[in-house]
C-alpha positions as CSV (number, residue, x, y, z in Angstrom):
1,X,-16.7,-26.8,0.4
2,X,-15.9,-23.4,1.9
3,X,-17.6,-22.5,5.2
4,X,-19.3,-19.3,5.2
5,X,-18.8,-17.1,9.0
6,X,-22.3,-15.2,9.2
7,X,-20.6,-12.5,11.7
8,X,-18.4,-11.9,9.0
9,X,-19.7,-12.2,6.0
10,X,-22.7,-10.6,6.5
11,X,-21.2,-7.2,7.9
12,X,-18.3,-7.4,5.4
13,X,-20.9,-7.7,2.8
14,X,-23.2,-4.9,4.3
15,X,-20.1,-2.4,3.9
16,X,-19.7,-2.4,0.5
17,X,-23.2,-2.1,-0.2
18,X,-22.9,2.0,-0.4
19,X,-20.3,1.2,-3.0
20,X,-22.5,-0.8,-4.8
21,X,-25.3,1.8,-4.9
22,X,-22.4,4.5,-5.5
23,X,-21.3,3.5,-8.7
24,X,-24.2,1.2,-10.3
25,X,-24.6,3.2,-13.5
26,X,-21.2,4.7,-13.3
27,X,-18.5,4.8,-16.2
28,X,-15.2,3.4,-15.5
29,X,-12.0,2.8,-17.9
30,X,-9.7,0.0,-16.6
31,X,-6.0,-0.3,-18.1
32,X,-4.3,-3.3,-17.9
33,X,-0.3,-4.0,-18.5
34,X,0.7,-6.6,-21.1
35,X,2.8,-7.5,-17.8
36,X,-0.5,-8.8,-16.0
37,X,-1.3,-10.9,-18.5
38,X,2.2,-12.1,-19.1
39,X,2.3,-13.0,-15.2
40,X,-1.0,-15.4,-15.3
41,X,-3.7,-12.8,-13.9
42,X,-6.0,-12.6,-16.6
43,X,-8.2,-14.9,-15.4
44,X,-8.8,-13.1,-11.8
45,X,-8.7,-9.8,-13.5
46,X,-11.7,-11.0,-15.8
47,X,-13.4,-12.2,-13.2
48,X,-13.3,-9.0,-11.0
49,X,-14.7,-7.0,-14.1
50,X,-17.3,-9.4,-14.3
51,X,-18.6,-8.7,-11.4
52,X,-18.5,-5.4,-11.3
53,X,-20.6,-5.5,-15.2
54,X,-22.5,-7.7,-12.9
55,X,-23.7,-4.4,-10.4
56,X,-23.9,-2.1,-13.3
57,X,-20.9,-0.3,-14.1
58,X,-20.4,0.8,-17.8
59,X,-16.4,-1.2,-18.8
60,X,-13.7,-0.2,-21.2
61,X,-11.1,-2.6,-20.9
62,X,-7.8,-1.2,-22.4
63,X,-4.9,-4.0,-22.5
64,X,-0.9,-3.2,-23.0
65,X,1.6,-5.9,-24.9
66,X,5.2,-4.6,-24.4
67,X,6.9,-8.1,-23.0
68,X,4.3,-10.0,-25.4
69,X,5.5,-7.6,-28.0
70,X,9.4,-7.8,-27.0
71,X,9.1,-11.4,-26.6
72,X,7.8,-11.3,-30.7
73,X,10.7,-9.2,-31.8
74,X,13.2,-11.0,-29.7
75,X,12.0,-14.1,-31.7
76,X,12.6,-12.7,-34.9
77,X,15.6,-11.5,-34.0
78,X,14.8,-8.3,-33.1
79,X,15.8,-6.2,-30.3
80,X,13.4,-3.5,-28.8
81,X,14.2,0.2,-28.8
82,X,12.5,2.7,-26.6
83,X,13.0,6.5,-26.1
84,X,11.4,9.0,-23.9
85,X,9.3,5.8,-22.4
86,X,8.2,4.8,-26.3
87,X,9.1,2.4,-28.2
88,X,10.4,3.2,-31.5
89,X,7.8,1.0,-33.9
90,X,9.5,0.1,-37.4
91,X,7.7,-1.7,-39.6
92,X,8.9,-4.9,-38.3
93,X,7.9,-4.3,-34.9
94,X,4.4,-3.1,-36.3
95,X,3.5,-6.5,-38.0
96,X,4.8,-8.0,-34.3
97,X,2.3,-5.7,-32.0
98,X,-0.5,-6.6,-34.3
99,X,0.2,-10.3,-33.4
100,X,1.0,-9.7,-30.1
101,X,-2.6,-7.7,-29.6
102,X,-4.6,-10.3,-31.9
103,X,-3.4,-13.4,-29.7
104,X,-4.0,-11.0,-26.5
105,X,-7.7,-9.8,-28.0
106,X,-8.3,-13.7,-28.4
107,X,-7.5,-14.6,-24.5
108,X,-9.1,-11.7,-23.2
109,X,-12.7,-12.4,-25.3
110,X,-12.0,-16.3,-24.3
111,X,-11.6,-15.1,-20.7
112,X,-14.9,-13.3,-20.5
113,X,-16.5,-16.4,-22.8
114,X,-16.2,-19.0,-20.0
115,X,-18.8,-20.0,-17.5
116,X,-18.0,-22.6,-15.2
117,X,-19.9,-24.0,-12.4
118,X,-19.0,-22.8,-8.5
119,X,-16.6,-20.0,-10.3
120,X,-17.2,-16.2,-10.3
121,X,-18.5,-16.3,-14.1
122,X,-20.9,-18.6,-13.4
123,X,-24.3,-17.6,-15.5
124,X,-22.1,-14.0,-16.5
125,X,-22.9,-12.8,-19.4
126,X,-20.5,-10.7,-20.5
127,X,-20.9,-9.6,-24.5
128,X,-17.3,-7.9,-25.6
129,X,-17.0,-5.0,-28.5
130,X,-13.4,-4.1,-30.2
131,X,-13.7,-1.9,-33.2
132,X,-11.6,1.3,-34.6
133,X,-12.6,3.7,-32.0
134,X,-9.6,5.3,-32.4
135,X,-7.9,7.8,-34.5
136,X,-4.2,8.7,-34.0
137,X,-0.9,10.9,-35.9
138,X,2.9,9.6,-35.4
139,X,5.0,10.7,-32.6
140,X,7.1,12.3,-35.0
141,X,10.3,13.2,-33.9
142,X,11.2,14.0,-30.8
143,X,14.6,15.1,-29.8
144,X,16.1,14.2,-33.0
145,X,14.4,10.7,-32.5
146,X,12.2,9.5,-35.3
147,X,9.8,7.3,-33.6
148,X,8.4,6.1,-36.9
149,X,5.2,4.5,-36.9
150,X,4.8,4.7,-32.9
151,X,1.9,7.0,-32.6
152,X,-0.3,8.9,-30.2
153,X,-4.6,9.4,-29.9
154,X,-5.7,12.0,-32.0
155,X,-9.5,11.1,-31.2
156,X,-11.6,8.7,-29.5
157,X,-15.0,8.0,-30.6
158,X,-16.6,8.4,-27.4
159,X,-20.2,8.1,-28.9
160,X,-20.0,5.0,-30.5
161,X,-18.4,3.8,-27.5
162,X,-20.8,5.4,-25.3
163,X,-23.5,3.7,-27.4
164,X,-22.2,0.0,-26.7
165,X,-21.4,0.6,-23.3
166,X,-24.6,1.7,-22.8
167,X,-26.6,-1.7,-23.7
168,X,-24.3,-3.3,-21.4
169,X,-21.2,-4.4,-23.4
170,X,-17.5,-4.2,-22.6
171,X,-15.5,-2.6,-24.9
172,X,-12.4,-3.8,-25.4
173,X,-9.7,-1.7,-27.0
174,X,-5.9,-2.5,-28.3
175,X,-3.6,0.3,-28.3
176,X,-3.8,0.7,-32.0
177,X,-4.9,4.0,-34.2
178,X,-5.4,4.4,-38.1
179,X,-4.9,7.7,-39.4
180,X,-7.7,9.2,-42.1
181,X,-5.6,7.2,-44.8
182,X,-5.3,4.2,-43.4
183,X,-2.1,4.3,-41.7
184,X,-1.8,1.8,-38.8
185,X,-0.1,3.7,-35.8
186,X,1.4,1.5,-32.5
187,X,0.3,3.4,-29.7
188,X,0.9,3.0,-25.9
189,X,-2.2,1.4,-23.4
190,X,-1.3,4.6,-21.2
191,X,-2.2,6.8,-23.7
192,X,-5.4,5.1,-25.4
193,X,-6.7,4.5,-21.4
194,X,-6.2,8.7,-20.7
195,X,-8.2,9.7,-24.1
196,X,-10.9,7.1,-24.0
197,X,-11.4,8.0,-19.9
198,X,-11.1,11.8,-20.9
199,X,-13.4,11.1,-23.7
200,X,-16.0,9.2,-22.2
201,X,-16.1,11.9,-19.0
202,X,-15.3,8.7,-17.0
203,X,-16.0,8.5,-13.4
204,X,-13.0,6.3,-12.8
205,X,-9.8,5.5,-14.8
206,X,-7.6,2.8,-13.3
207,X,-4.4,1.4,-14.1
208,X,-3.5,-2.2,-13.1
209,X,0.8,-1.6,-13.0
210,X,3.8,-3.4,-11.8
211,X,4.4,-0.4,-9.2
212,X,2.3,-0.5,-6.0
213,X,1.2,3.1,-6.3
214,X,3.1,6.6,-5.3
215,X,5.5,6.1,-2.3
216,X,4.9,8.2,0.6
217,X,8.6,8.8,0.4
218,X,9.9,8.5,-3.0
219,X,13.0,7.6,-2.7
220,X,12.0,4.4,-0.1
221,X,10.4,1.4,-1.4
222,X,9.8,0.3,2.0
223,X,7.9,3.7,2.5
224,X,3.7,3.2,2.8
225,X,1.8,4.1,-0.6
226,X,0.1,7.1,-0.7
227,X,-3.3,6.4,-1.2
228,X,-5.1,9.2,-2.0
229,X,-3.2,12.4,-3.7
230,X,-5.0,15.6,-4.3
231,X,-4.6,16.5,-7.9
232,X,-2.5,20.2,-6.7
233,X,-0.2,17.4,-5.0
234,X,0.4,15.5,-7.6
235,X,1.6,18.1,-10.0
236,X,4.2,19.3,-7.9
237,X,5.1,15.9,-7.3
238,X,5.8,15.3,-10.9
239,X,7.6,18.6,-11.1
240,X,9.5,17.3,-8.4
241,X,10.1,13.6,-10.4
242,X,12.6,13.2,-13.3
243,X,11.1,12.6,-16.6
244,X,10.4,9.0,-16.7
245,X,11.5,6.7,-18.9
246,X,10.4,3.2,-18.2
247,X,7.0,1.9,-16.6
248,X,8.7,1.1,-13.5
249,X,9.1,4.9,-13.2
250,X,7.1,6.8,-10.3
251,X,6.2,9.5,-12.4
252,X,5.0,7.0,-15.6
253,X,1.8,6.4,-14.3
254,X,1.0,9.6,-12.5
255,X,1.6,11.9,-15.1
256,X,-1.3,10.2,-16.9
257,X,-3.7,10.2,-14.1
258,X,-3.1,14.0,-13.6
259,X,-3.6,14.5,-17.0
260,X,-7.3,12.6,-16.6
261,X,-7.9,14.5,-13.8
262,X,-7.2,17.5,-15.8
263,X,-9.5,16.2,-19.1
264,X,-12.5,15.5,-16.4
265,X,-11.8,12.3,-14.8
266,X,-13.3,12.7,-11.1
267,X,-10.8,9.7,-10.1
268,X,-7.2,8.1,-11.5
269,X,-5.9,5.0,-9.8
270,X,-2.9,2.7,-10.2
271,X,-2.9,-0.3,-8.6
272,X,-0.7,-3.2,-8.2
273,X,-1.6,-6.2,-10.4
274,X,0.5,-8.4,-8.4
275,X,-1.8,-8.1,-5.6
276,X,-4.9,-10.7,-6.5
277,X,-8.1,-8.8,-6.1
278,X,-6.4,-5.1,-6.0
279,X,-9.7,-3.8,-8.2
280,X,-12.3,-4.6,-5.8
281,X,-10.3,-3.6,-2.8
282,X,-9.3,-0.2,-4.4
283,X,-13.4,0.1,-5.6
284,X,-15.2,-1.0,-2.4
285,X,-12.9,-0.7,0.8
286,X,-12.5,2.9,2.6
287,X,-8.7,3.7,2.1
288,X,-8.1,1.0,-1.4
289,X,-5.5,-0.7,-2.0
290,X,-3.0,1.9,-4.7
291,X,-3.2,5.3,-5.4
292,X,-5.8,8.0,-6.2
293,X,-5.5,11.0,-7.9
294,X,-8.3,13.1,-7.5
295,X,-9.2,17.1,-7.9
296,X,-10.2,17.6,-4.2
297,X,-9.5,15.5,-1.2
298,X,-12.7,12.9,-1.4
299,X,-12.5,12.8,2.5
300,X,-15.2,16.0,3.2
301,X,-15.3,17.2,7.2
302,X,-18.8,19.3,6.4
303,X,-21.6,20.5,8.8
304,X,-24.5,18.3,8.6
305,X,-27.6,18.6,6.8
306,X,-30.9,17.2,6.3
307,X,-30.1,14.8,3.9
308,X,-27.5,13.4,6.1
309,X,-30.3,12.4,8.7
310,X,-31.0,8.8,8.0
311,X,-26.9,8.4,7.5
312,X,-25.9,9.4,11.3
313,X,-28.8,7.2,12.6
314,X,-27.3,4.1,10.9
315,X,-23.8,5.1,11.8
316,X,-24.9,5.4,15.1
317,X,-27.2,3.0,15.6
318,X,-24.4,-0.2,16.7
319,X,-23.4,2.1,19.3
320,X,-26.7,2.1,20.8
321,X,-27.5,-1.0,20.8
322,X,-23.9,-2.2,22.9
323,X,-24.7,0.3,25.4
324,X,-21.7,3.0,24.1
325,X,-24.2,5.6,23.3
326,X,-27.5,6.6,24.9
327,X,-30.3,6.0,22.3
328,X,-31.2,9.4,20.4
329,X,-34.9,9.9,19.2
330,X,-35.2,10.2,15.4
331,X,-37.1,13.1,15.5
332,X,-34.7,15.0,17.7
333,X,-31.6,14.4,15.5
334,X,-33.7,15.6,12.4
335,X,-34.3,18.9,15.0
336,X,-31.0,19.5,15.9
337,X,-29.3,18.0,12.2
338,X,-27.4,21.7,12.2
339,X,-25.6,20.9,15.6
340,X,-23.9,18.1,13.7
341,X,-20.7,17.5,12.2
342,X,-20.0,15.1,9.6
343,X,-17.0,13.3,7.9
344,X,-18.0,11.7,4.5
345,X,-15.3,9.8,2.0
346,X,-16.7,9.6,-1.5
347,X,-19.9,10.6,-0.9
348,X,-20.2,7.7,2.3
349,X,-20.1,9.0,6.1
350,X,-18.1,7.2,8.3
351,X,-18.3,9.8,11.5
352,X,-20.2,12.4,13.0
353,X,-20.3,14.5,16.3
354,X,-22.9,17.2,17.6
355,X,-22.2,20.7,19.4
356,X,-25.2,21.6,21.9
357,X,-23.9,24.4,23.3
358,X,-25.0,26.1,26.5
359,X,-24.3,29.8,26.4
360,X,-25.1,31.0,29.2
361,X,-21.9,28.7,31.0
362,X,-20.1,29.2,27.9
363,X,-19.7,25.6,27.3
364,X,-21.0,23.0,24.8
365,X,-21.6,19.5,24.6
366,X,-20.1,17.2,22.1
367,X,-22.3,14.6,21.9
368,X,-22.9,11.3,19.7
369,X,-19.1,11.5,18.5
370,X,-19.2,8.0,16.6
371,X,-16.8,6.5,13.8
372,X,-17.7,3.5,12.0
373,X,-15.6,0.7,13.3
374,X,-14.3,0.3,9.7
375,X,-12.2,3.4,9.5
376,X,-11.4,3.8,13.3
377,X,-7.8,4.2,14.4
378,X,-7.0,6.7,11.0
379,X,-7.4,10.0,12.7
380,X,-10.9,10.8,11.8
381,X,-12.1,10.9,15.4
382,X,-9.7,13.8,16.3
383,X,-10.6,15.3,12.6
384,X,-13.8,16.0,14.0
385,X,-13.2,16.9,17.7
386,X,-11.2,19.9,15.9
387,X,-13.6,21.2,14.0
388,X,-16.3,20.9,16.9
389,X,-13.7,23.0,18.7
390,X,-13.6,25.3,15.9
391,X,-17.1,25.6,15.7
392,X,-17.0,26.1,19.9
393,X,-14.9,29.0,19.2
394,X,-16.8,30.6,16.8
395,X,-19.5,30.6,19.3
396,X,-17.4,32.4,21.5
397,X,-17.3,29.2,23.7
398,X,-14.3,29.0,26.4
399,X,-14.8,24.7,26.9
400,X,-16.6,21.9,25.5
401,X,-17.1,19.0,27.4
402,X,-18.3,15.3,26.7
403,X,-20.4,12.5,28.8
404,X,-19.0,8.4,28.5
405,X,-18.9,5.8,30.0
406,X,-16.2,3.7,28.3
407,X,-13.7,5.9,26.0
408,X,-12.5,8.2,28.9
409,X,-9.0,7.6,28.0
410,X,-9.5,8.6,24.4
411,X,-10.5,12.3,25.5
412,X,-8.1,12.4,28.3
413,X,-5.1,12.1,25.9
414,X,-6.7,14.7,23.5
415,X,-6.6,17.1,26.2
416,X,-10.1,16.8,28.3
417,X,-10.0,16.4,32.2
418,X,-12.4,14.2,34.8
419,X,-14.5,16.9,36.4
420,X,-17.8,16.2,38.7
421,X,-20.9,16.1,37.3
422,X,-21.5,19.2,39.4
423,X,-19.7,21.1,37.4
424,X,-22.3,20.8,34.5
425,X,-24.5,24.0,33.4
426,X,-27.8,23.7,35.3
427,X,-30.2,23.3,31.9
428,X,-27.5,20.0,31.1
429,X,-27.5,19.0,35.3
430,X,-31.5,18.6,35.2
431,X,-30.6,15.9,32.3
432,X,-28.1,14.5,34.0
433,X,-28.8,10.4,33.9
434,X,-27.4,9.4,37.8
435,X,-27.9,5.9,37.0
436,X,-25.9,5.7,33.9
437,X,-22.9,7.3,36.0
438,X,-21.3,9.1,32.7
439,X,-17.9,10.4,32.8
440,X,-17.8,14.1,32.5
441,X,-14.7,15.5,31.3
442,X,-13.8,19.2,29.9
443,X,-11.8,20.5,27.5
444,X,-10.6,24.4,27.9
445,X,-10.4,26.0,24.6
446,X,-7.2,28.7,24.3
């Protein structure tokens, strides 16, 4: 049996709770390479949709089957042909990707059936829908290439998906169309995953890949992931890329989730499957775990405002207890709330500061600057000591200075210097707490 650490648990599990309250309700499409499956992590990936059915979130589960698919053809004989990043479906590879996907349907629905004791699907209850949701034409030819019966999404009947999403199914969909006459059309998980999302005004489409996410530096594999892209970004980055031609390709992945982002979709993600638990990292930690296209930067630096109130308190409120920060009445951050600055990432603060400026000396106070401890050390703090500058500035403020007692060398290497508290305007000398013996250290604004 597994010890459980109260002093970590319970903060760890505290954290994630404005995630939890975030998306309860919320709408998210989830596509999944055949090349997960293939590599043994359906199980994990089942359970990790489980549990987030389990907190409310609405699920369309979209899988792939290209090596389940190649691995059919290849034992009939059969060698796989792809062009443009499609494979070219004839009708023998047509009867194989409707085998591929019916054994693939059946391990998924018997992945989502199971309940064993002391497991994460213990008493889940996970009900699963498939059905023809889907309506879709032929490629055609492209290039001179006849793809054949290789199709794309020509609709997606959001509604009815809508509908069984709503009374708390999964819907599970294989990336296969008809056309009005019947016509059966093999179409990629890519491209069903973008329309359904686009469809279903999704708050979240996410590919589970065999690439980590966008590279920093494209051209280095050692190079960090990017982890969030502004959608601008991304579309001169894919002008930038070579059209790509296999999944393994940067630009495979991204071009869909600009083209979500485009349709509607507030977030696109792509996340490594290889990495065991990569969908609740990228859903409930501060910087994820893959890449995130969005329309505007999610990380908001933002004056305060009333509704922000009982935020800073609880941001702050750690702070006060171990002594970092003198305790600030309730009431008087409600008063001041317009003095405050505030950094927010997807709707969650994680810092503030305050400007209380004293005109008359043509200073200001920054006051109650405070990260949360789980997004310290990524630049935030000096995120928001430039905007209080900016703000000082506006004032027509020639310094802003600061009061601590234990981060003097954080301010001194941003530019402040040690000055007695003499120096302080009278009105903030009469408040002056001797017995605390606060640093006070200046910053001259140019």
């Amino acid at each position: 049996m597994s010890l459980v650490f109260p002093h970590t648990f319970v903060p760890w599990f505290r954290s994630v709770a404005p995630y939890i309250h975030a998306y309860r309700g919320k709408t998210f499409v989830v596509g999944v390479a055949g090349e997960a499956i293939a590599a043994g992590k359906l199980n994990g990936l089942v359970q990790d949709l489980a549990i987030l059915h389990a907190i409310g979130i609405k699920l369309v589960l979209v899988h792939g089957f290209r090596p389940q698919l190649s691995e059919q053809l290849a034992a009939k004989g059969k060698t796989s042909r792809f062009s443009h990043g499609i494979r070219i479906t004839d009708p023998v590879a047509l009867d194989c990707a409707q085998e591929a996907a019916g054994q693939l349907r059946f391990e998924i629905e018997a992945a989502f059936s199971q309940g064993l004791p002391n497991t994460p699907m213990a008493n889940a209850t996970v009900r699963v829908v498939s059905g023809n949701f889907l309506t879709a034409r032929p490629v055609g030819i492209v290039d001179g290439v006849d793809f054949l019966l290789s199709g794309v999404v020509r609709r997606v009947d959001g509604a009815a998906i809508r509908r069984a999403i709503d009374i708390g199914a999964l819907v599970l969909l294989s990336p296969f169309g008809f056309s009005p006459t019947g016509e059966a059309f093999n179409l990629t998980m890519e491209d069903v995953a973008t329309a359904t999302a686009i469809a279903l005004h999704a708050d979240k489409l996410v590919f589970l890949t065999e690439v980590p996410g966008i590279r920093e530096r494209l051209d280095d594999d050692e190079s960090p992931v990017d982890t969030e892209i502004a959608l601008a970004d991304a579309r001169r980055l894919l002008a930038s890329m070579s059209t790509p031609q296999q999944p393994s390709d940067p630009a495979f992945y991204l071009q869909h989730c600009v083209a979500a982002c485009e349709g509607g979709v507030e977030r696109s993600h792509i996340l490594p499957f290889a990495v065991d638990g990569a969908l609740l990292m990228e859903i409930f930690t501060h910087d994820g775990m893959g890449t995130m296209v969005v329309d505007e930067k999610l990380e908001s630096l933002r004056e305060a405002g009333h509704d922000d109130v009982a935020a800073i308190v609880k941001l702050i409120e750690p702070f006060e207890r171990d002594g970092t920060m003198v305790r600030r009445d309730r009431a008087e951050i409600e008063r001041d709330i317009e003095n405050y600055t505030v950094i927010e990432h997807d709707g969650i603060i994680f810092g503030c500061a305050a400007l209380y400026p004293y005109p008359e000396a043509r200073t200001g106070e920054m006051a109650a600057l405070t990260i949360s401890p789980a997004v310290q050390s990524q630049g935030d703090g000096e995120r928001i000591l430039k905007r209080i500058e900016q703000r000082a500035r506006a004032l027509g403020l020639s310094s802003i200075f600061v009061l601590t007692t234990r981060t003097m060398h954080w301010f001194i290497k941003r530019g402040f210097e040690q000055v007695d508290p003499d120096w302080l305007p009278e009105a903030r000398k009469r408040k002056y707490n001797w017995d605390r013996r606060s640093q006070v250290l200046v910053k001259r604004l140019g």
